[in-house]
ZAMARGU-4260 file (C-alpha; in steps of 0.2 Angstrom, whole numbers, plus 5000, padded with zeros to 4 digits):
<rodrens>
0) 5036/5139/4939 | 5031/5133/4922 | 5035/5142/4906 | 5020/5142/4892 | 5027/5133/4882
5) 5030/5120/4896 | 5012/5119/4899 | 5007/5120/4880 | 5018/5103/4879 | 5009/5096/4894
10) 4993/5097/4888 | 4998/5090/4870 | 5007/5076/4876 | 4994/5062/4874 | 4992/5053/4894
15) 4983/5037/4897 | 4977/5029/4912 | 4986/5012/4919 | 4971/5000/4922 | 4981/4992/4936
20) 4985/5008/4947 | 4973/5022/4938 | 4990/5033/4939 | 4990/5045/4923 | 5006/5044/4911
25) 5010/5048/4896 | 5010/5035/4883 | 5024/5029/4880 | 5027/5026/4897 | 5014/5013/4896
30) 5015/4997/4890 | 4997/4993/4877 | 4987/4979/4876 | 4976/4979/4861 | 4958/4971/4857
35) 4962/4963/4835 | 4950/4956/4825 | 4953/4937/4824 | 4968/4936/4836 | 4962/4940/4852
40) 4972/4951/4866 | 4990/4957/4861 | 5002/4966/4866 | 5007/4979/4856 | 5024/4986/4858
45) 5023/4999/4844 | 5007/5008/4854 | 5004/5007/4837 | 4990/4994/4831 | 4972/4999/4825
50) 4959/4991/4841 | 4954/4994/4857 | 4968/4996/4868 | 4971/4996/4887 | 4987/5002/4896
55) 4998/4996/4911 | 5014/5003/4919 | 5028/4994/4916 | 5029/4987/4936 | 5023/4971/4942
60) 5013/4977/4955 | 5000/4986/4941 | 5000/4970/4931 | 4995/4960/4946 | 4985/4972/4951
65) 4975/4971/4934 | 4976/4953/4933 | 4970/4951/4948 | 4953/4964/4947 | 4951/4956/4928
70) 4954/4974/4922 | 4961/4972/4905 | 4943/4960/4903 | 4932/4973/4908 | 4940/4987/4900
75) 4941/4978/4884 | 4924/4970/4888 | 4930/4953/4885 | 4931/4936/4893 | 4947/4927/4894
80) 4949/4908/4896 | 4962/4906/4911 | 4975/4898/4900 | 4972/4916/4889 | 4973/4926/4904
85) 4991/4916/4910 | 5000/4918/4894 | 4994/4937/4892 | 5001/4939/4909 | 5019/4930/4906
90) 5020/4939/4891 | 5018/4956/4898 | 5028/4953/4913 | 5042/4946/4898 | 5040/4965/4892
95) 5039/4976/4908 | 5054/4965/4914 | 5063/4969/4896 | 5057/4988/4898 | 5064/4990/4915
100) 5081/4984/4912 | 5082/4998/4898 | 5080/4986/4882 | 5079/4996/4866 | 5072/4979/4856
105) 5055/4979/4866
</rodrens>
């Protein structure tokens, strides 16, 4: 059974939805992909960048997922150009693939 003080933490540990999988984590479980003025989609490894942000797990299915139902689009109520949408892709699956084999440089 949960203490208090495990549930107080639950519910102030900030959790964001995966666009790919609509699975709930917490937020730095997720990797950020964030609406800038001027420069388009970017991935934001900090989680830290002023904009509109979407989130993915760091698996290949989710991004696939995502890609594939133009999620990170819609959320972000955008369109893409395909070239835009393979270089976001390859660069995100760059990270996840860093993420997963435990890389502290993300």
């Amino acid at each position: 059974m949960c203490s208090p003080l495990d549930a107080r933490e639950d519910r102030l540990r900030p959790l964001r939805t995966c666009v790919g999988c609509g699975r709930r984590r917490g937020k730095r479980e997720l990797a950020r992909l964030v609406l800038t003025e001027g420069r388009g989609v970017l991935l934001d490894r900090k989680g830290k960048s002023p904009g509109r942000g979407v989130y993915l797990c760091f698996e290949a299915q989710c991004l696939e997922t995502a890609d594939k139902r133009r999620a990170v689009e819609r959320s972000l109520r955008i369109s893409l150009t395909p070239d835009q949408r393979q270089l976001l892709k390859q660069e995100v699956m760059e990270f996840i693939i860093r993420m997963n084999e435990g890389d502290p440089m993300h």
